[in-house]
N, C-alpha and C positions, 0 to 999 in steps of 0.2 A: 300899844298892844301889838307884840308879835305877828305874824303868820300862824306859829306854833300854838299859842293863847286861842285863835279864833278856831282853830284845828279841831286841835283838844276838845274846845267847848260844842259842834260842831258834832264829833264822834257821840259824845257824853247825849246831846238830845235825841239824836238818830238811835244808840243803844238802849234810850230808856221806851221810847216809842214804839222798839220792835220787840221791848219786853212787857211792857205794860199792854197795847192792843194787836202784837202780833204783826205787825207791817203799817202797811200804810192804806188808807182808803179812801176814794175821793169820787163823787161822780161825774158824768160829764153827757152834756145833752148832745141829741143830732136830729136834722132834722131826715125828716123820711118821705112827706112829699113838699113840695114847695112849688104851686098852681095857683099864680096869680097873687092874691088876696089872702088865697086858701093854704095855708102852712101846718103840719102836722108835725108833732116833737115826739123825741122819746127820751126816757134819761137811761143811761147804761153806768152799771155801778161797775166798777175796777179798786180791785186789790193786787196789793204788791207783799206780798208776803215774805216775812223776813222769820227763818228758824229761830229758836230760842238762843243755840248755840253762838251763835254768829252774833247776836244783841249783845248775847254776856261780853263777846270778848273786844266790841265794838265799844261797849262801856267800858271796860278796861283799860282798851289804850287809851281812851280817850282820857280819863284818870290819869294815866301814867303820864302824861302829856302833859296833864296841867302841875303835875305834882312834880315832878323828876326836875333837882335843880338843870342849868345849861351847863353842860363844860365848855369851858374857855379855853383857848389853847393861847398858850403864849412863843 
Protein backbone atom coordinates (compact mmCIF):
# COMPACT_ATOMS: atom_id res chain seq x y z
CA UNK A 1 0.00 0.00 0.00
CA UNK A 2 1.33 3.51 -1.06
CA UNK A 3 1.69 6.76 0.92
CA UNK A 4 -0.91 8.00 -1.50
CA UNK A 5 -3.54 4.89 -0.68
CA UNK A 6 -3.19 5.57 3.16
CA UNK A 7 -3.63 9.63 2.27
CA UNK A 8 -6.54 9.28 0.26
CA UNK A 9 -8.06 6.89 2.80
CA UNK A 10 -7.04 9.24 5.65
CA UNK A 11 -8.85 12.43 3.76
CA UNK A 12 -12.11 10.28 2.91
CA UNK A 13 -12.61 9.43 7.03
CA UNK A 14 -11.68 13.14 8.31
CA UNK A 15 -14.32 14.45 5.28
CA UNK A 16 -16.92 12.15 6.17
CA UNK A 17 -16.57 12.90 10.04
CA UNK A 18 -16.71 16.62 9.59
CA UNK A 19 -19.81 15.91 7.40
CA UNK A 20 -21.83 13.67 9.22
CA UNK A 21 -21.12 15.22 13.06
CA UNK A 22 -19.57 18.58 12.16
CA UNK A 23 -15.91 18.26 13.63
CA UNK A 24 -14.61 16.46 16.15
CA UNK A 25 -15.43 16.01 19.80
CA UNK A 26 -13.70 14.65 22.63
CA UNK A 27 -13.46 15.35 26.38
CA UNK A 28 -10.92 15.56 28.52
CA UNK A 29 -10.67 15.62 32.52
CA UNK A 30 -8.51 17.95 35.02
CA UNK A 31 -7.98 18.01 38.10
CA UNK A 32 -8.95 21.35 40.11
CA UNK A 33 -7.66 20.61 43.59
CA UNK A 34 -5.36 17.93 44.45
CA UNK A 35 -4.87 17.98 48.71
CA UNK A 36 -3.54 14.97 49.97
CA UNK A 37 -6.05 12.18 49.67
CA UNK A 38 -8.46 14.80 48.64
CA UNK A 39 -8.62 15.21 44.72
CA UNK A 40 -11.33 16.99 42.96
CA UNK A 41 -11.97 16.49 38.87
CA UNK A 42 -13.78 18.18 36.34
CA UNK A 43 -14.36 17.08 32.67
CA UNK A 44 -14.28 19.95 29.94
CA UNK A 45 -15.80 19.00 26.68
CA UNK A 46 -13.82 20.45 23.46
CA UNK A 47 -14.91 20.67 19.95
CA UNK A 48 -13.07 21.20 16.94
CA UNK A 49 -15.32 22.11 14.41
CA UNK A 50 -14.87 21.68 10.93
CA UNK A 51 -17.32 23.89 8.18
CA UNK A 52 -19.40 21.76 5.84
CA UNK A 53 -17.38 23.41 2.95
CA UNK A 54 -14.16 22.17 3.79
CA UNK A 55 -15.49 18.30 4.66
CA UNK A 56 -17.12 18.23 1.06
CA UNK A 57 -13.88 19.10 -0.58
CA UNK A 58 -11.77 17.07 2.04
CA UNK A 59 -13.96 14.11 0.73
CA UNK A 60 -13.04 14.78 -2.59
CA UNK A 61 -9.57 14.84 -2.76
CA UNK A 62 -9.50 12.26 -0.87
CA UNK A 63 -11.69 10.32 -3.61
CA UNK A 64 -9.63 11.71 -6.14
CA UNK A 65 -6.65 10.17 -4.55
CA UNK A 66 -7.95 6.85 -4.31
CA UNK A 67 -9.44 6.77 -7.73
CA UNK A 68 -7.07 8.89 -10.22
CA UNK A 69 -4.85 6.19 -11.89
CA UNK A 70 -0.61 7.14 -11.23
CA UNK A 71 1.15 8.44 -14.11
CA UNK A 72 4.39 6.83 -14.91
CA UNK A 73 6.93 8.80 -16.51
CA UNK A 74 9.19 6.95 -18.51
Amino acid sequence: MSVRYVVGSLLVVIGLVSLLWGGFRWTQQKTVVDIGPLEAKTEEHKVLPIPPIVGGLVLVGGIVLLVLPIRRRA
